[in-house]
C-alpha positions as CSV (number, residue, x, y, z in Angstrom):
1,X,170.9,2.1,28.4
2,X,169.8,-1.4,29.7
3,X,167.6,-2.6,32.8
4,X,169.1,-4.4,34.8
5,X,167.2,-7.2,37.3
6,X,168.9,-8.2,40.5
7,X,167.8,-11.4,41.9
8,X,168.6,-12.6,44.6
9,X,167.7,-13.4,48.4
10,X,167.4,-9.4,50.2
11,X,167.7,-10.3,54.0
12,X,171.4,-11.8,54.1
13,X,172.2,-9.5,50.5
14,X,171.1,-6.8,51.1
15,X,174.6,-4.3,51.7
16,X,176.0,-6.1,47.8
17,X,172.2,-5.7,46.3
18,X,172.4,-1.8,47.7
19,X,175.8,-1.3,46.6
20,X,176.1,-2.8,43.4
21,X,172.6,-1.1,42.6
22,X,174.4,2.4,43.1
23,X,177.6,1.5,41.3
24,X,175.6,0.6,38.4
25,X,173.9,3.3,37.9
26,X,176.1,5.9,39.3
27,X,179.0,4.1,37.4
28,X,177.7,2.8,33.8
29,X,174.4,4.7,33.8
30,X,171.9,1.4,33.4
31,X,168.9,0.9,35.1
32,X,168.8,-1.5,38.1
33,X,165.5,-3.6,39.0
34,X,165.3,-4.6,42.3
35,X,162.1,-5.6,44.4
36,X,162.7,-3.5,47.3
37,X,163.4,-0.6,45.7
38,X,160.9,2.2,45.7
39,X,160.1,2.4,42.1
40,X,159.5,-1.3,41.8
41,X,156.4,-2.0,40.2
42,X,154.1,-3.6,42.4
43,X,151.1,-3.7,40.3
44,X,150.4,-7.1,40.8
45,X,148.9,-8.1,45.0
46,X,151.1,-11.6,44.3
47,X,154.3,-10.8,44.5
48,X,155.8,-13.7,42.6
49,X,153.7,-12.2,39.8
50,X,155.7,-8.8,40.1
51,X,159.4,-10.3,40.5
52,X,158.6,-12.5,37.2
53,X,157.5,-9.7,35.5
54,X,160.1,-7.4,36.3
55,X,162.1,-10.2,34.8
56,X,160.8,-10.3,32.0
57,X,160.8,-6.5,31.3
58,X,164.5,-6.5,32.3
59,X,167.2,-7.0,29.3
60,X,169.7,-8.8,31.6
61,X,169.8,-10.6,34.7
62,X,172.2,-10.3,37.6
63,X,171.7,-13.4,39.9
64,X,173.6,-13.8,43.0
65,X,173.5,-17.1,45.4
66,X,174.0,-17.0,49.3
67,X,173.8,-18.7,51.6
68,X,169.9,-18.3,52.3
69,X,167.6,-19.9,50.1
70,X,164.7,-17.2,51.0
71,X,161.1,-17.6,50.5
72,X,159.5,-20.7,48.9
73,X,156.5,-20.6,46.6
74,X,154.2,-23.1,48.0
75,X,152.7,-24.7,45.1
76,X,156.1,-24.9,43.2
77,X,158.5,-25.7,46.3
78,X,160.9,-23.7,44.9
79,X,162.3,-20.0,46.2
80,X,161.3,-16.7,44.7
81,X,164.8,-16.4,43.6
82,X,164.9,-19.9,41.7
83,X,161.6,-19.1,40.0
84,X,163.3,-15.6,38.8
85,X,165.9,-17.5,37.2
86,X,163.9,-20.2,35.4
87,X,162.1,-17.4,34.4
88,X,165.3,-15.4,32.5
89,X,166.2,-18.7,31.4
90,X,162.7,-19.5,29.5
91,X,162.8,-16.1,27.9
92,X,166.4,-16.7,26.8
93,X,168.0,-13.7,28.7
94,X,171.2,-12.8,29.4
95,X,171.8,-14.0,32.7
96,X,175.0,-12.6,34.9
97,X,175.7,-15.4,37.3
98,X,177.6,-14.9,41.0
99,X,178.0,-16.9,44.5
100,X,179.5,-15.8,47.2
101,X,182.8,-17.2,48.0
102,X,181.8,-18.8,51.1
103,X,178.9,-20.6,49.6
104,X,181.3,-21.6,46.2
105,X,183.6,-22.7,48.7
106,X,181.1,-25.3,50.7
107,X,179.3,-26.1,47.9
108,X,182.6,-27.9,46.4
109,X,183.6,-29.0,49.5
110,X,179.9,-30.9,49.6
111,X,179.8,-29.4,53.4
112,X,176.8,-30.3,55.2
113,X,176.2,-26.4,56.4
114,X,175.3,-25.8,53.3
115,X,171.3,-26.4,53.2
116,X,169.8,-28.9,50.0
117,X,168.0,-26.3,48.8
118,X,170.5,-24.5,47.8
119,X,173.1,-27.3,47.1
120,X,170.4,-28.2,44.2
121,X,169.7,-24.6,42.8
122,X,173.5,-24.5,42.4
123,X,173.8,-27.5,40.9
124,X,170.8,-26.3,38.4
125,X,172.8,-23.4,37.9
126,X,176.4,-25.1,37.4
127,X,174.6,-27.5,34.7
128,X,173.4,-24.7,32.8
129,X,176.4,-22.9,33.0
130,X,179.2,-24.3,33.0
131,X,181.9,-22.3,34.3
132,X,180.5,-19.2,33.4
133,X,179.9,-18.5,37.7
134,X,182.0,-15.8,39.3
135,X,182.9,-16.7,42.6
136,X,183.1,-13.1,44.8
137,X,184.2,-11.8,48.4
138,X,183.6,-8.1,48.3
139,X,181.2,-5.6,46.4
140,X,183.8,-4.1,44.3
141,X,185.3,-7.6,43.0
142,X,181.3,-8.5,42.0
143,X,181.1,-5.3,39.8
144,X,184.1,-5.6,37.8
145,X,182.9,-8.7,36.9
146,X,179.6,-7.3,36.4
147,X,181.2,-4.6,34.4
148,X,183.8,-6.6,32.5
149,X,180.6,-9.2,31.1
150,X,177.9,-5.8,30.6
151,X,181.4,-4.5,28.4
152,X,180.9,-7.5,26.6
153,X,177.4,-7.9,25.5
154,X,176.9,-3.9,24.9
155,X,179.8,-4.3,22.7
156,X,177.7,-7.0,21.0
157,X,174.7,-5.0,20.5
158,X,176.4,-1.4,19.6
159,X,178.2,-3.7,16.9
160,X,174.9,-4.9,15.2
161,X,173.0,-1.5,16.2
162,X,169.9,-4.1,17.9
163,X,168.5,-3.7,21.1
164,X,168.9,-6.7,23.3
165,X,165.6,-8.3,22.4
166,X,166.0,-7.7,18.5
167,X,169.8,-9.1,19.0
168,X,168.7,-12.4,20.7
169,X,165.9,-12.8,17.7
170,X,168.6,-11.6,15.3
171,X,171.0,-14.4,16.5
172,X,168.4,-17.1,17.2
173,X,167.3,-16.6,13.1
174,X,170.8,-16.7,11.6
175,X,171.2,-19.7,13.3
176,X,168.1,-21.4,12.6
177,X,169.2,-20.3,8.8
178,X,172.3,-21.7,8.7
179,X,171.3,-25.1,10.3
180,X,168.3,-25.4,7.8
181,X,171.0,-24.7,5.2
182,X,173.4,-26.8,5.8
183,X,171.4,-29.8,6.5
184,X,169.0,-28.7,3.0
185,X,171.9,-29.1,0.9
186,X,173.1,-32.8,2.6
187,X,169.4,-34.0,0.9
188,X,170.7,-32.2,-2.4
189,X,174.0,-34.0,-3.1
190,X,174.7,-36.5,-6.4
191,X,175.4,-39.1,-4.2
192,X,172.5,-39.6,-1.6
193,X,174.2,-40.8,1.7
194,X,171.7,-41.2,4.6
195,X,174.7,-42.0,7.1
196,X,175.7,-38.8,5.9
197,X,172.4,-37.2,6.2
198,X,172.0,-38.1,9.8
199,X,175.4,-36.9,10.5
200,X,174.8,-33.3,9.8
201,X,171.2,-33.5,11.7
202,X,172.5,-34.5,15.0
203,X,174.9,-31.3,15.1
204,X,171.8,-29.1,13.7
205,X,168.9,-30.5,16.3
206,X,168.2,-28.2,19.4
207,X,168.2,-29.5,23.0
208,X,169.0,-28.3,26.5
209,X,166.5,-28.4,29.6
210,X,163.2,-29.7,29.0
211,X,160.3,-28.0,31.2
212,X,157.1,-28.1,32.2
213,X,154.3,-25.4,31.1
214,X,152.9,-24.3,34.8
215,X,152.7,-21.2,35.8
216,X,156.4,-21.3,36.7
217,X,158.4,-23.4,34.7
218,X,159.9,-26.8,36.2
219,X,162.6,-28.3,34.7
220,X,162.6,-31.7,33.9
221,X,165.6,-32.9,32.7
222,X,168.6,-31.2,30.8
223,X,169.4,-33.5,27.4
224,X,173.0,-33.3,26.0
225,X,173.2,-32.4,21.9
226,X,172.4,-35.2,19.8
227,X,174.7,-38.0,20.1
228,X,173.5,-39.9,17.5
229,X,170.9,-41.2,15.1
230,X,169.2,-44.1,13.4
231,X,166.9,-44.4,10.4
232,X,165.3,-47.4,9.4
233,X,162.6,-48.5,6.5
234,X,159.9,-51.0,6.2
235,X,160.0,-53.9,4.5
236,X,156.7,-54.8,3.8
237,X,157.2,-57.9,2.3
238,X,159.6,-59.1,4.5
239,X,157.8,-57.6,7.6
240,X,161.3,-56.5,9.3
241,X,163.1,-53.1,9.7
242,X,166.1,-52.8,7.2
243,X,168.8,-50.1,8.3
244,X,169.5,-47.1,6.2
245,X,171.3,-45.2,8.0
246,X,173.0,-44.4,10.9
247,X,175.3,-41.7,12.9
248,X,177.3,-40.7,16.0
249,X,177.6,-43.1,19.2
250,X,174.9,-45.7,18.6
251,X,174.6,-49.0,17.5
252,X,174.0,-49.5,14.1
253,X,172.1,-52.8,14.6
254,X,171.7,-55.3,12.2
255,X,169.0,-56.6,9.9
256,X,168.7,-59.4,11.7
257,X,169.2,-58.0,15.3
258,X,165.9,-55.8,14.0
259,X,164.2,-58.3,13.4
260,X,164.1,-59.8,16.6
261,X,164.2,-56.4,19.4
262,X,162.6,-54.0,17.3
263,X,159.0,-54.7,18.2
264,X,159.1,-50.8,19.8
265,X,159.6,-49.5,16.1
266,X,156.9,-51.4,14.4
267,X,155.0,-50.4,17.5
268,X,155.9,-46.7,16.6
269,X,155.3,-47.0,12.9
270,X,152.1,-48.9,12.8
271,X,150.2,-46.7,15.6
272,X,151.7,-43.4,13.7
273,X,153.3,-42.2,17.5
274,X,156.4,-41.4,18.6
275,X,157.6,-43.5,22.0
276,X,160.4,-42.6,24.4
277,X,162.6,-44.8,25.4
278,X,165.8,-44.7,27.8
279,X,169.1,-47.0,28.0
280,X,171.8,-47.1,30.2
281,X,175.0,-46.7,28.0
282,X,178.5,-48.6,28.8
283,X,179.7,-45.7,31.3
284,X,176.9,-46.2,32.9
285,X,175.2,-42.6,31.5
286,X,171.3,-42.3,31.4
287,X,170.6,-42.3,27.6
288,X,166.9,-41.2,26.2
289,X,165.9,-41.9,22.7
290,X,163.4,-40.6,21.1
291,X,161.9,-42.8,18.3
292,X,159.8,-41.0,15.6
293,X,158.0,-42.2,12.7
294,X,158.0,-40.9,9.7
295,X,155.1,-41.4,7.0
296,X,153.8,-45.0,7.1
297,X,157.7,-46.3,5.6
298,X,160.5,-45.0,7.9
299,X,161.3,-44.7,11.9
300,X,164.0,-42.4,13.2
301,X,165.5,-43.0,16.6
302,X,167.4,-39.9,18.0
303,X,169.9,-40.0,20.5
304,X,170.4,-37.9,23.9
305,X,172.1,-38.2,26.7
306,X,170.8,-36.8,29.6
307,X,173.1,-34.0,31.7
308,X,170.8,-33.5,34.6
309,X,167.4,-35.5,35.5
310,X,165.4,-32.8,38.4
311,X,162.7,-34.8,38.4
312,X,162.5,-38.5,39.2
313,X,158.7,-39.1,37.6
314,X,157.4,-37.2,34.3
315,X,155.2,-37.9,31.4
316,X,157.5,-38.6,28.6
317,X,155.2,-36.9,25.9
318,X,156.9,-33.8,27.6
319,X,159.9,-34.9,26.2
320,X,158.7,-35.9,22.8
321,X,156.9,-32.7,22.4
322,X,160.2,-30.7,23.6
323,X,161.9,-32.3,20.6
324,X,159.8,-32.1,17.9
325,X,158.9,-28.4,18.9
326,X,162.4,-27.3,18.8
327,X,163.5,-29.3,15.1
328,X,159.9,-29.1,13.7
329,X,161.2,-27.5,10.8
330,X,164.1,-29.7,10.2
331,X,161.7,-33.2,10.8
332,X,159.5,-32.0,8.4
333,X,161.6,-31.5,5.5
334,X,162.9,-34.7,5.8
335,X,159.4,-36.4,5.9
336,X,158.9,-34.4,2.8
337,X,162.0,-35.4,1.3
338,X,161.8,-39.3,2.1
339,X,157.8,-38.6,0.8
340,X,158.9,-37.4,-2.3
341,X,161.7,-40.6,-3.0
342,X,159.3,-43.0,-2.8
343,X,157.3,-41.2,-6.2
């Protein structure tokens, strides 16, 4: 049995909200959420406070985009609806996307009847996932979708006996395990290779949407997986950067070219920071980098592009932090590894 959260606008929703509420329960024998149901928990006097907690008690999320883009919060400028997805999203839970055909329909055809607000919120929504949006003109056709996707992930969790929370942890581990594994034994070979070192880090590292910490989350910008990666050592006697390595789509520059434009990794080594820096690749793509030093001998540059961009000004430590935060593990065993070379 699973809780099920609706979210969505109610005014211009309300008959599908109603109707796929009942064939939910009646039908599959879950739990629907919905705000203005009787037994929703109103606890809290904000009610942005009670719709982002019922998300969060909810093991999957149902979101359906109209037309409307319904209330705004007013220190966020974003809708109630939005904020209930960001939230799913930040606690990693299942989300069940669909749009109704008529908004799918202007939103591709970039009509002007369609308001911003919701041109962007789909557009958030499309970045995230992909194709992975059910497009719907009746009730019935948005719960045999709804059906055919529950079918799917029950299946996942009768198959490992978990609950959904204990499944996502469950999956999120044996992940983390493998990638650890993988990229453990590529520091273990005979024949050290940083190029091919770097190679299986950029598939391991974790990225997707960066966000803010307020009270609702903001996102800042979504960064593609690794694309590549640099590593370079200090040559204290010479006083230049010598290239060790290198992976992916970057330039692998030079010892001389190093010596003459790298005064951003010098700057990063000798102050002990990391620095963010962003390039405009040959198609023209937006491309951040994060450059990291490790111990007082070696800088690493890693290599992102950048999907989506939401917000036009942002501290880049926000960035910097993301990344380290999500490969913390990984980083550190290779600053104990490249530590441990130099006895």
């Amino acid at each position: 049995m699973l809780n099920l959260f609706i979210s969505s606008t109610i005014k211009d929703l309300y008959f599908v909200r109603q109707t796929l509420g009942n064939q939910i329960e009646n039908h599959l024998g879950h739990t629907v959420i919905m705000s203005e149901s009787i037994t929703f928990d109103w606890s809290h006097e904000d009610i942005v406070k009670s719709c982002l907690q019922a998300v969060s008690k909810a093991d999957i999320v149902i979101l359906i985009i109209g037309n409307r883009s319904g209330a705004n919060i007013s220190e966020n400028g974003i809708s109630i609806t939005r904020a209930e997805y960001r939230q799913a999203k930040a606690l990693r839970k299942p989300i069940i996307t669909l749009i109704v055909q008529e908004t799918w329909f202007l939103y591709q055809q970039s009509s002007d009847r369609l308001h911003g607000s919701i041109v962007d919120f789909i557009d958030e929504v499309s970045a995230n996932f992909r194709r992975n949006i059910c497009a719907f003109s009746s009730s019935e056709e948005a719960f045999y979708y709804i059906r055919a996707q529950l079918s799917n992930i029950f299946k996942s969790y009768l198959e490992l006996n978990q609950t959904p929370h204990h499944m996502e942890q469950y999956i999120k581990k044996g992940e983390e395990h493998q990638a650890y594994y993988r990229f453990v034994t590529s520091l273990m070979t005979p024949e050290l290779s940083f190029d091919r070192i770097l190679s299986i880090l950029i598939h391991q590292l974790k990225s997707g949407t960066v966000t803010t910490e307020d009270y609702v989350p903001q996102p800042i910008v979504l960064l593609s997986t690794a694309i590549g990666a640099t590593l370079y050592r200090y040559d204290e006697e010479k006083q230049f950067m010598l290239l060790v390595g290198c992976a992916g789509d970057t330039p692998c520059e030079s010892l001389q070219q190093m010596n003459q434009d790298s005064n951003y990794m010098m700057d990063a080594l000798h102050r002990q920071q990391s620095i963010l820096l962003e390039n405009i690749t040959a198609y023209d793509q937006v491309e951040k980098i994060v450059c990291l030093p490790i111990g007082n001998q070696y800088v690493m540059t890693i290599h992102f592009l950048v999907e989506a961009e939401y917000e036009p000004d942002y501290d880049p430590n926000i960035i910097l932090e993301f990344v380290y935060m999500q490969n913390k593990v990984l980083l550190h065993t290779l600053h104990m590894f490249l530590n441990n070379m130099k006895k």
